[in-house]
RORO-957797 format. One record per residue (C-alpha): residue number from 0; residue in three letters; x, y, z. Coordinates in nm, 3 decimals, always signed. Example, Ala and Ser with C-alpha at 12.3 -4.5 7.8 and 13.67 -1.06 7.14 Angstrom:
2
pt k 0, r ala, X +1.230, Y -0.450, Z +0.780
pt k 1, r ser, X +1.367, Y -0.106, Z +0.714
% end
This chain:
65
pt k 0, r unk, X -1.091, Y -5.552, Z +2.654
pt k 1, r unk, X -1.444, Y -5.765, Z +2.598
pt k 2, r unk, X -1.607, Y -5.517, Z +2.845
pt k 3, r unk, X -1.508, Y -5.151, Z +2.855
pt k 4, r unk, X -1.842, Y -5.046, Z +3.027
pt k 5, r unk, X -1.707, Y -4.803, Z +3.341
pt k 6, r unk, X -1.769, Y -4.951, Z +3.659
pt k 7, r unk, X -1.907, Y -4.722, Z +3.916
pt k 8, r unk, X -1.758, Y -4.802, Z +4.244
pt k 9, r unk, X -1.810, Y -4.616, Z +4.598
pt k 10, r unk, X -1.541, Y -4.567, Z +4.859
pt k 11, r unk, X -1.423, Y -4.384, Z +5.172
pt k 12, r unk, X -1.155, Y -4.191, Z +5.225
pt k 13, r unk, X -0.981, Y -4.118, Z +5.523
pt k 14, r unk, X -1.016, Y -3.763, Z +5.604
pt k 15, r unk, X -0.629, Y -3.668, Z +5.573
pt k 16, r unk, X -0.603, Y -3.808, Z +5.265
pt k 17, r unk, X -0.908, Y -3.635, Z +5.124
pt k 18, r unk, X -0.790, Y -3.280, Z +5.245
pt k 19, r unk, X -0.427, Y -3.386, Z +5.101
pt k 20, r unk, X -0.613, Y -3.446, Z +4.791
pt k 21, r unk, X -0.784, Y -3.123, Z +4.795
pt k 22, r unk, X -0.523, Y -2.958, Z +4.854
pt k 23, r unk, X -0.350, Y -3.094, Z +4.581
pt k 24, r unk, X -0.638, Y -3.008, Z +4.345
pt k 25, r unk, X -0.620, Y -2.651, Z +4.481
pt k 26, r unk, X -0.211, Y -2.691, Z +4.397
pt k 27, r unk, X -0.288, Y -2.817, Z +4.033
pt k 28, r unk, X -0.521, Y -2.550, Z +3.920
pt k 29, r unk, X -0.275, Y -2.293, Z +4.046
pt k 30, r unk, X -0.009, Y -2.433, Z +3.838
pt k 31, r unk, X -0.217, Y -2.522, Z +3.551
pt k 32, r unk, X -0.469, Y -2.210, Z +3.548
pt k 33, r unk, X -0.740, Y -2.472, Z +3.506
pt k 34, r unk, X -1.018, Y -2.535, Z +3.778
pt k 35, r unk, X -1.003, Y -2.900, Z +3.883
pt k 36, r unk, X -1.337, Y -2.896, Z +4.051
pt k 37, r unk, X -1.415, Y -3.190, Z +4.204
pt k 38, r unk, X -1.070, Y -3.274, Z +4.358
pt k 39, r unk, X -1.226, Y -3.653, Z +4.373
pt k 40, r unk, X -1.223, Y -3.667, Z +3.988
pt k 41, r unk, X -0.869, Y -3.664, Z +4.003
pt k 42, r unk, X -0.838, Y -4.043, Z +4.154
pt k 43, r unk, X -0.894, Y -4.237, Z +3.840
pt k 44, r unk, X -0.559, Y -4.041, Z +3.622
pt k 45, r unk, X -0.368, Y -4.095, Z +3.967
pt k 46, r unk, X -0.462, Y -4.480, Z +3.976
pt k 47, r unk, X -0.406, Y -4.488, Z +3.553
pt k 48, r unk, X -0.078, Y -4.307, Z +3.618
pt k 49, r unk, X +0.026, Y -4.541, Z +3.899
pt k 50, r unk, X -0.059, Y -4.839, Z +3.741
pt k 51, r unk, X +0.132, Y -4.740, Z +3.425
pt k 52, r unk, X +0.428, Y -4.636, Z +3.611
pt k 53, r unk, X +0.421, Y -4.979, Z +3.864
pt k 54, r unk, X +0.735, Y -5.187, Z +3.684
pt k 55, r unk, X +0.685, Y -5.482, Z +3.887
pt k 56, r unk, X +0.280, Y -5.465, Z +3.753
pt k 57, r unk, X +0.346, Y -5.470, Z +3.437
pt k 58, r unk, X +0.605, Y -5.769, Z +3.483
pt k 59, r unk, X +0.397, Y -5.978, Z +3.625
pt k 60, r unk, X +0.083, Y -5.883, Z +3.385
pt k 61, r unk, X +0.339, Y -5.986, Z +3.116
pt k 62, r unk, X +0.421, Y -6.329, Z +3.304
pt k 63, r unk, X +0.046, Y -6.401, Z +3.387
pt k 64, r unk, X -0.009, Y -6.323, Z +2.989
% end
């Protein structure tokens, strides 16, 4: 990409889904053995790994090509 600077962007969450993301931080590190810490560092692999995994993305990323 031209620009690969991060872009620092601020949002709110609703309060379910932040606990449900705690929770699954909490759930990961058991599994894992690694401390997540900041359970809200775990949103950018999520969106990476849902973008990647979104078929009908990357078909029409490939159309709009």
């Amino acid at each position: 990409m031209a620009n690969d600077k991060p872009v620092k962007v601020s949002m709110e969450l609703p309060a379910e889904l932040h606990r449900d993301l705690t929770a699954y931080a909490e759930v990961l590190a058991r599994e894992t053995g690694q401390p997540v810490g900041d359970a809200v560092r775990l949103i950018v692999p999520m969106l990476e790994r849902f973008i990647a995994s979104d078929r009908g993305f990357a078909k029409a990323r490939r159309i709009s090509i």
